[in-house]
C-alpha positions in Angstrom: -57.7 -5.4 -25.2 -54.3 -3.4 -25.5 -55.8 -1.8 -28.2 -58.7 -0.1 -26.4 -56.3 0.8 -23.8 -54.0 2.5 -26.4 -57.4 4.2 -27.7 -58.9 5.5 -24.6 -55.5 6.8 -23.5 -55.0 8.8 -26.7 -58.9 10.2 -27.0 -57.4 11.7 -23.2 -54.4 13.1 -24.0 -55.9 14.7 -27.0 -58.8 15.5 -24.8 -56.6 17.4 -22.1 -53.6 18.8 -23.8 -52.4 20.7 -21.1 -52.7 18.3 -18.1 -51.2 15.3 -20.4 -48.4 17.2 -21.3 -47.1 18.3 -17.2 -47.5 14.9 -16.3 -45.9 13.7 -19.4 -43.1 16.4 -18.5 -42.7 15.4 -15.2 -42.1 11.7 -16.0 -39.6 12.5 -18.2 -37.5 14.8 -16.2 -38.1 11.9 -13.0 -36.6 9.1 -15.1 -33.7 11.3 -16.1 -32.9 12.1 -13.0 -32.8 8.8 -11.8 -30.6 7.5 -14.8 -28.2 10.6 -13.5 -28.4 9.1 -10.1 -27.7 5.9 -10.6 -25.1 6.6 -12.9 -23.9 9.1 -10.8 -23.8 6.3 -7.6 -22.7 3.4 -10.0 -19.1 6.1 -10.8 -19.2 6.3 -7.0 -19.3 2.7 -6.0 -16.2 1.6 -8.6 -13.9 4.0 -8.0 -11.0 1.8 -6.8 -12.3 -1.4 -8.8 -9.0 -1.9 -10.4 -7.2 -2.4 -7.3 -6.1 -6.4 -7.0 -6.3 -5.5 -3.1 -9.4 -3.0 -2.7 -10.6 -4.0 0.4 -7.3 -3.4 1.4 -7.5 1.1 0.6 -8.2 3.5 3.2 -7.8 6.9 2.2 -7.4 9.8 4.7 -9.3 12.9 4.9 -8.7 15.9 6.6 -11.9 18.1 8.3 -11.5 21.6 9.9 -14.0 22.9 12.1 -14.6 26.7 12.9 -16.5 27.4 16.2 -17.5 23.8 16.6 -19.0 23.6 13.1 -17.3 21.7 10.1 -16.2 24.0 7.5 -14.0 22.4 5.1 -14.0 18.5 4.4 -11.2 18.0 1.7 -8.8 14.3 0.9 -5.4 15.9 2.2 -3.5 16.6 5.4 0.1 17.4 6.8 3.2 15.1 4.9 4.1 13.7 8.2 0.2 11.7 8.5 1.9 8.4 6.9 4.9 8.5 8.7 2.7 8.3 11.9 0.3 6.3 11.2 2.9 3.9 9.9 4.6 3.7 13.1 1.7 3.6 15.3 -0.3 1.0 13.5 1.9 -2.0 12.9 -0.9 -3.7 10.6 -0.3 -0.6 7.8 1.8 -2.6 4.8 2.9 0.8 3.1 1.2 4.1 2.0 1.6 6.6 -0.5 0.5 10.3 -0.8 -0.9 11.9 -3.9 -0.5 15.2 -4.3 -1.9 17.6 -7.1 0.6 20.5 -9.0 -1.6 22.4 -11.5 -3.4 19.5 -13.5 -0.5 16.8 -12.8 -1.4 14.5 -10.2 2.0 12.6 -8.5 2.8 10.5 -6.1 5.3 11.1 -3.5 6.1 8.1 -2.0 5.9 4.9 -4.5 4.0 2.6 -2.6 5.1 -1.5 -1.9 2.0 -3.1 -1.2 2.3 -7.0 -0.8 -0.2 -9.2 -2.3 
């Protein structure tokens, strides 16, 4: 049964070259896309997996808004953001705050999280 399948799909591929060969195109380029999605969404989701306590993470992002419309979206802020939040939210254990010279990424504050 698979065989005739296999037969009558080949007699119209060879049969119509051009049309075989878009679609054929097209399915290619859609399942590689959606391997580089996934894997793309799979980097995504596991970015803190290492973390003993990563339901426990929060990381604080920074947007500025021209003329009512956002214009920059970017993971950093003023030094003073832990200090405050520290003191005004009593459930906040510790926090760090990673900042980037050149291509060396550091830590200003060693954080003391309790497990």
């Amino acid at each position: 049964m698979f065989r005739n399948y296999f037969k009558t799909a080949w007699r119209n591929i060879k049969r119509h070259k051009a049309y075989s060969a878009i679609n054929i195109l097209g399915l290619a380029i859609g399942i590689a896309a959606c391997l580089l999605i996934l894997q793309y969404v799979s980097f995504e989701l596991s970015y803190e997996n290492f973390q003993v306590n990563k339901d426990r993470i929060y990381r604080v992002e920074q947007d500025r808004y021209d003329n009512g419309k956002l214009s920059t979206q970017w993971a950093a802020g003023a030094f003073a953001v832990g200090n405050s939040f520290k003191a005004a939210i009593p459930e906040i254990d510790d926090y760090v705050k990673v900042i980037q010279n050149g291509k060396v990424t550091t830590d200003v504050k060693k954080s003391t999280c309790k497990n």
